[in-house]
DRENDOLO-902279 format. One record per residue: x, y, z of N, C-alpha, C in turn; residue in one letter; residue number from 1. Coordinates in steps of 0.05 Angstrom, whole numbers. Each point is the difference from the previous one (the first is absolute). Example, Ala and Ser with C-alpha at 12.3 -4.5 7.8 and 13.67 -1.06 7.14 Angstrom:
BEGIN
[[264 -114 156] [-18 24 0] [18 24 0] "A" 1]
[[-7 21 -14] [16 24 1] [-15 22 14] "S" 2]
***
This chain:
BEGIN
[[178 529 -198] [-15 25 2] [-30 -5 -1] "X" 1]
[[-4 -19 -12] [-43 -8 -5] [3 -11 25] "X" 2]
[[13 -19 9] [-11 -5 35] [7 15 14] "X" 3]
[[17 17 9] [-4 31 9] [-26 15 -1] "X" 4]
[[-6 7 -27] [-25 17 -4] [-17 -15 5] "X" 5]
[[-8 -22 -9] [-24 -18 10] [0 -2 35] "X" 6]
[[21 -1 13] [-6 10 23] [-15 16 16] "X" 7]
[[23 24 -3] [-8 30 -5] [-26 4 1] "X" 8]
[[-15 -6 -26] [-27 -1 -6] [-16 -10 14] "X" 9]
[[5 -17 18] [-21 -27 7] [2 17 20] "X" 10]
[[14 8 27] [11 14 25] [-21 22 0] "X" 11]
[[4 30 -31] [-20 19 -7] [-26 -12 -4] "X" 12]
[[-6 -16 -10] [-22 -4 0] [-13 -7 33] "X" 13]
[[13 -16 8] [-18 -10 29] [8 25 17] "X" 14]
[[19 26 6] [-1 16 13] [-28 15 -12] "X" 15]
[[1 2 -30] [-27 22 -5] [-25 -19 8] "X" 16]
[[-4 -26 9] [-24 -9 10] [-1 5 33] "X" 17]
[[30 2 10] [-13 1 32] [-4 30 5] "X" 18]
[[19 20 -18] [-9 28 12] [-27 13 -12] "X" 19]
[[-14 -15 -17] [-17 4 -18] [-1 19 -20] "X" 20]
[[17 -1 -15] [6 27 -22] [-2 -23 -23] "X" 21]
[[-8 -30 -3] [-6 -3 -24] [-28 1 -16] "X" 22]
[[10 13 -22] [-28 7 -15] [-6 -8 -21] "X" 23]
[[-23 -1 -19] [-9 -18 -16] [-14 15 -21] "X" 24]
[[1 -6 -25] [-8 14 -27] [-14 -24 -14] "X" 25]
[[-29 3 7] [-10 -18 0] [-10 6 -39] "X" 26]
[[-11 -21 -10] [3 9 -21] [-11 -31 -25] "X" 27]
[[-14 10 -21] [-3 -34 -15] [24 -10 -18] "X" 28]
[[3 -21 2] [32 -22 -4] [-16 -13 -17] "X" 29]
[[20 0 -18] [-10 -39 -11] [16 -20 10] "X" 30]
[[-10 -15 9] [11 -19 20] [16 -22 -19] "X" 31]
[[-1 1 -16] [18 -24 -23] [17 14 -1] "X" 32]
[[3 20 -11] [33 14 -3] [10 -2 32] "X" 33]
[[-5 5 23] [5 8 19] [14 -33 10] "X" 34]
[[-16 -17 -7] [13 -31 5] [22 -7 -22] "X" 35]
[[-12 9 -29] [23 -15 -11] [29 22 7] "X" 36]
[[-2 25 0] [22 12 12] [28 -21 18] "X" 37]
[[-20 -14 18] [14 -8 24] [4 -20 -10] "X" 38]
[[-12 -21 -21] [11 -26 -7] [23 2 -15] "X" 39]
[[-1 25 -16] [34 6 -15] [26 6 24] "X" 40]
[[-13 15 17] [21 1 18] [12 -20 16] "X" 41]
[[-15 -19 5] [8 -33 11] [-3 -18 -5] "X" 42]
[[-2 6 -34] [3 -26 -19] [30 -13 -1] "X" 43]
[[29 15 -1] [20 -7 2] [6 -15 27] "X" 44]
[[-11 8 26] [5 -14 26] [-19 -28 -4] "X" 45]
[[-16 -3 -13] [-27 -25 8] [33 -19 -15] "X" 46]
[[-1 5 -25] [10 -14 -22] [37 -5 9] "X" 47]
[[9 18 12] [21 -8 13] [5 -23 35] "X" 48]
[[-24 11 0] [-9 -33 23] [-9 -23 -6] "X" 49]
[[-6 -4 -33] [-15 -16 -7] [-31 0 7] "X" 50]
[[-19 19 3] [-22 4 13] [-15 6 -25] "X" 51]
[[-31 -4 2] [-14 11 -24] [-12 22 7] "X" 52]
[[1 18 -10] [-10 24 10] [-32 8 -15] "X" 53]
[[-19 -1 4] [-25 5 -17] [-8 18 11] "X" 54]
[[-23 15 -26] [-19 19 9] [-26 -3 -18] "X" 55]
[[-19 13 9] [-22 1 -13] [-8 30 10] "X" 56]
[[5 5 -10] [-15 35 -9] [-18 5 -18] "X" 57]
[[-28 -1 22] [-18 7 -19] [-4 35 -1] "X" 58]
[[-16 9 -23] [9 26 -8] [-28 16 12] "X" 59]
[[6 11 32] [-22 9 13] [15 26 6] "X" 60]
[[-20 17 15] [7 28 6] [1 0 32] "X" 61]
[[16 10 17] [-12 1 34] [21 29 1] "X" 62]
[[-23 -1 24] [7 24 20] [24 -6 17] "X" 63]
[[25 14 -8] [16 -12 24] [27 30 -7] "X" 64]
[[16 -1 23] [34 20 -13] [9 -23 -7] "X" 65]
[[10 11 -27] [20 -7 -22] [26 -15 24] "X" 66]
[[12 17 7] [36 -9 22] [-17 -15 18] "X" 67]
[[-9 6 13] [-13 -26 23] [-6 -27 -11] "X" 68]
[[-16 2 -22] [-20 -27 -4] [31 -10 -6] "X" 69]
[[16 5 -25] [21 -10 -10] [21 -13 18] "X" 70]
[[-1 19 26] [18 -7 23] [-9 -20 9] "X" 71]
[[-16 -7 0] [-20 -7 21] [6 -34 -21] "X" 72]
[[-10 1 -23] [6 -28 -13] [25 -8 -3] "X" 73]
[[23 22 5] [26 -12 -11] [9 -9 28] "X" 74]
[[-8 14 28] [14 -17 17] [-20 -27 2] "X" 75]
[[-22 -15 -7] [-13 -22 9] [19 -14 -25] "X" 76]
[[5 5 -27] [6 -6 -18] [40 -15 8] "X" 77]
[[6 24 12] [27 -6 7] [-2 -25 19] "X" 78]
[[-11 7 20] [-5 -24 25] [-5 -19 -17] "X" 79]
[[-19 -10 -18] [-13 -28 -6] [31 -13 -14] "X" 80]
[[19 19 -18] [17 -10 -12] [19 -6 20] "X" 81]
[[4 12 24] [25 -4 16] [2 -28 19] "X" 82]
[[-35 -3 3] [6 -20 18] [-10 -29 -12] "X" 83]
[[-10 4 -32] [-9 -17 -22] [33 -22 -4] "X" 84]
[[1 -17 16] [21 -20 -17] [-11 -17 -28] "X" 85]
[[-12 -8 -7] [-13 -18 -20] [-33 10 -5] "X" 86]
[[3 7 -24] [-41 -5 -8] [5 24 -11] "X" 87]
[[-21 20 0] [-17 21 -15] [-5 19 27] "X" 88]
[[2 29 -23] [-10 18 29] [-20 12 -30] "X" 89]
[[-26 8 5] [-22 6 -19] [-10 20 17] "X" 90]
[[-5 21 -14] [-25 28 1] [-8 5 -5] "X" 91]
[[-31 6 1] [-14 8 -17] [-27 13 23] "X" 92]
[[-19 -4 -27] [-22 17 19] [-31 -5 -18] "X" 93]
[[-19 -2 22] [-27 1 -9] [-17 20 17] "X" 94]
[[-17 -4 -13] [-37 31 1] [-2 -28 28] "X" 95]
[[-8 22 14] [-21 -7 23] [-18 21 12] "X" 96]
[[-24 -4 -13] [-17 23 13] [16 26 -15] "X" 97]
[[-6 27 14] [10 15 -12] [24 6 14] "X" 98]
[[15 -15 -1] [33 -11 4] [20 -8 -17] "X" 99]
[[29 7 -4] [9 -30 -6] [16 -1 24] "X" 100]
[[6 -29 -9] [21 -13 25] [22 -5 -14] "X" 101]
[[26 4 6] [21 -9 -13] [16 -22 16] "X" 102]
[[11 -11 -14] [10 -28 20] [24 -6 -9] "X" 103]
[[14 0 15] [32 -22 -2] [1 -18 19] "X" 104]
[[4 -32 -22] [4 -17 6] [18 -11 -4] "X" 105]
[[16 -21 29] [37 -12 -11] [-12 -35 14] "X" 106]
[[20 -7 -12] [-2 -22 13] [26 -10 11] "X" 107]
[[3 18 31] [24 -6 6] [-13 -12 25] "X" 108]
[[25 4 22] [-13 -22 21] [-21 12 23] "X" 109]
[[-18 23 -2] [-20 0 8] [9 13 28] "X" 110]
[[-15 12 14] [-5 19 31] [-7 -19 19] "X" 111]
[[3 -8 22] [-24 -8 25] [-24 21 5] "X" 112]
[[-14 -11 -1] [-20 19 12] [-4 17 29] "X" 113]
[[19 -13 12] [-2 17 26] [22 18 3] "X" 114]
[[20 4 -35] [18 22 3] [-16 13 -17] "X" 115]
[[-26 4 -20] [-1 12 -24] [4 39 13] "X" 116]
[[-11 1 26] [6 25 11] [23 8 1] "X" 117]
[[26 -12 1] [30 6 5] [-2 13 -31] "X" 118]
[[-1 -13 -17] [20 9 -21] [-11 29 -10] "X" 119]
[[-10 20 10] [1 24 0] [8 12 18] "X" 120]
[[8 -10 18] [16 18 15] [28 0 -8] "X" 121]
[[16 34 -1] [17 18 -5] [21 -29 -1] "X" 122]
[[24 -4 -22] [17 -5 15] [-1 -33 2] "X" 123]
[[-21 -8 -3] [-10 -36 7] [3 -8 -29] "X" 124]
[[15 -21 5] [7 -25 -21] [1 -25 12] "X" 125]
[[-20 -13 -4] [-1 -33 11] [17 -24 -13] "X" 126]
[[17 1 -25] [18 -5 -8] [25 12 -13] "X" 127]
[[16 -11 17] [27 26 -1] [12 -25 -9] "X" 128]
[[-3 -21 -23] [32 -16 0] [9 4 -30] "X" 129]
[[0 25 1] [17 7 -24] [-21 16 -21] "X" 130]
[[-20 11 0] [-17 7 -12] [10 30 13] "X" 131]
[[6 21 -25] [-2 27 3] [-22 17 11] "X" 132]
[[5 18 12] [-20 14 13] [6 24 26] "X" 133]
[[-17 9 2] [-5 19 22] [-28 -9 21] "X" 134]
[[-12 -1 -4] [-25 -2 14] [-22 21 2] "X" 135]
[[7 16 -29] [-17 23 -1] [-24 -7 -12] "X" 136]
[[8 -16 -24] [-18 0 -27] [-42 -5 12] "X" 137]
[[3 -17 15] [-29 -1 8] [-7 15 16] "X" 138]
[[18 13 15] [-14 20 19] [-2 37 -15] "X" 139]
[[13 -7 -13] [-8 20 -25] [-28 0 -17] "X" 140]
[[-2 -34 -5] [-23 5 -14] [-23 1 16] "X" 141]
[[-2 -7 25] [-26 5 13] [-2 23 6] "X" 142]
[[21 22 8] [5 25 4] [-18 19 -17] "X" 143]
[[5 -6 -34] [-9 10 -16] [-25 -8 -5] "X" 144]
[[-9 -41 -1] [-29 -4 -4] [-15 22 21] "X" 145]
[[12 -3 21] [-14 21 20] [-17 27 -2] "X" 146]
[[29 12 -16] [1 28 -13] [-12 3 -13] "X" 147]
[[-9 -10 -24] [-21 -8 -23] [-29 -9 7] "X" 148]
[[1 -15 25] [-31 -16 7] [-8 -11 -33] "X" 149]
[[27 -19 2] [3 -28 -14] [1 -31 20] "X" 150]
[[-15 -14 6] [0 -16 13] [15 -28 -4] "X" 151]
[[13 -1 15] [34 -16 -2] [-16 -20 7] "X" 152]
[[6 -31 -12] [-4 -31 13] [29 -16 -4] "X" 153]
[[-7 -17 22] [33 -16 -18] [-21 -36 13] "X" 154]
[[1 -17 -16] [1 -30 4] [18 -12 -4] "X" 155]
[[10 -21 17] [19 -20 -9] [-3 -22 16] "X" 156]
[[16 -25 -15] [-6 -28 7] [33 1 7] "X" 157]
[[15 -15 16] [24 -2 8] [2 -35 -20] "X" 158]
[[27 9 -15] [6 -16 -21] [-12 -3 -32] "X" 159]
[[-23 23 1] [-16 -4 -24] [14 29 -13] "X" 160]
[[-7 28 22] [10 25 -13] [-23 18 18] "X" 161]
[[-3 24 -12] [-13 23 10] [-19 15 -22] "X" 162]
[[-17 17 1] [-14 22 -9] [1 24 18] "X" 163]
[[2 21 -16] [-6 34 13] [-10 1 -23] "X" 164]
[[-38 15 12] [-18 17 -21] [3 25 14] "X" 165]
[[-2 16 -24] [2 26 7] [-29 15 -17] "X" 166]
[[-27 6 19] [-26 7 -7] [10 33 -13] "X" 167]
[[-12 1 -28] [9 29 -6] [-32 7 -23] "X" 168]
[[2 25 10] [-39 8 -7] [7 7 -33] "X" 169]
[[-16 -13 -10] [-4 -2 -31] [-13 37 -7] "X" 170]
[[22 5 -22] [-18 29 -9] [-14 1 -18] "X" 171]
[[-15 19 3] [-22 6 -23] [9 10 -18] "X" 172]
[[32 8 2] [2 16 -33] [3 -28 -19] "X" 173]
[[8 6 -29] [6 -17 -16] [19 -19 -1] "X" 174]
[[-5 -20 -15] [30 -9 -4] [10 14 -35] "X" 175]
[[18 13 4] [15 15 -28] [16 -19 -6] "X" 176]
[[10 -16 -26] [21 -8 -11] [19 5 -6] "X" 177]
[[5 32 -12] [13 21 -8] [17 12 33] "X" 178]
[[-9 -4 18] [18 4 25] [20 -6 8] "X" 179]
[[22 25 3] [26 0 4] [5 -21 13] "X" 180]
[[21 -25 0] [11 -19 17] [8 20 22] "X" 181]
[[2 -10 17] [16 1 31] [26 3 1] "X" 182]
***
């Protein structure tokens, strides 16, 4: 039934990007809850692959929707672990300018550079030998960095691993301690 609905979901989501009915509640996050959220949720998959799963959440405020940004890290988050055979998949994030950038890094076997354009398109998986999937998860997230005017990067070395930063505008409200988890 969760790969069903996780389906489901992935399908709604990219229909509400092509008919354009998705919308955004933009709003200040603390971006540590919002990461460590997602490291509890795929702390059992890192650790059942034998993978190290890290984060560094530093405790900043940004402008971003709550379901998007989240979406948005748990499919880069999912990908780094799916196609992660050996090493560490790490997230985290630093101030740049009046930015942060958030980053997931794996060290699995890395993109060519002359496909880094494929792997958002609908449906595209450049390794199918036994790694679960649809071919949604990245074309979702650029869908949404889109939606947001969050600026998507991905680097990778073939055999070393990959990076996706995802540029997200630092807010001016506070950082509260006392703020409800996620």
């Amino acid at each position: 039934f969760d790969s069903v609905e996780h389906i489901l979901g992935a399908l709604l989501d990219i229909s509400r990007f092509d008919i354009g009915a998705a919308r955004t509640d933009i709003e200040p996050l603390r971006l540590d809850q919002i990461i460590e959220t997602v490291r509890q949720e795929f702390q059992p998959s890192a650790q059942q692959k034998g993978l190290d799963l890290r984060v560094i959440a530093p405790r900043l405020v940004v402008d971003s929707d709550r379901v998007y940004l989240r979406r948005i890290l748990q499919n880069l988050v999912s990908n780094a672990l799916r196609y992660t055979r050996t090493g560490r998949v790490l997230v985290g994030a630093r101030r740049v300018g009046p930015c942060v950038r958030v980053e997931v890094w794996d060290t699995g076997p890395g993109i060519p550079n002359d496909r880094l354009e494929e792997i958002f398109c609908e449906f595209t998986r450049l390794d199918t030998s036994g790694a679960a999937g649809m071919g949604l998860g990245l074309a979702i997230v650029e869908q949404a960095c889109a939606l947001l005017d969050h600026p998507l990067a991905v680097r990778s070395v073939v055999g070393r691993g990959t990076v996706f930063t995802v540029t997200v505008p630092r807010s001016s409200a506070p950082w509260h301690p006392s703020a409800p988890i996620l």
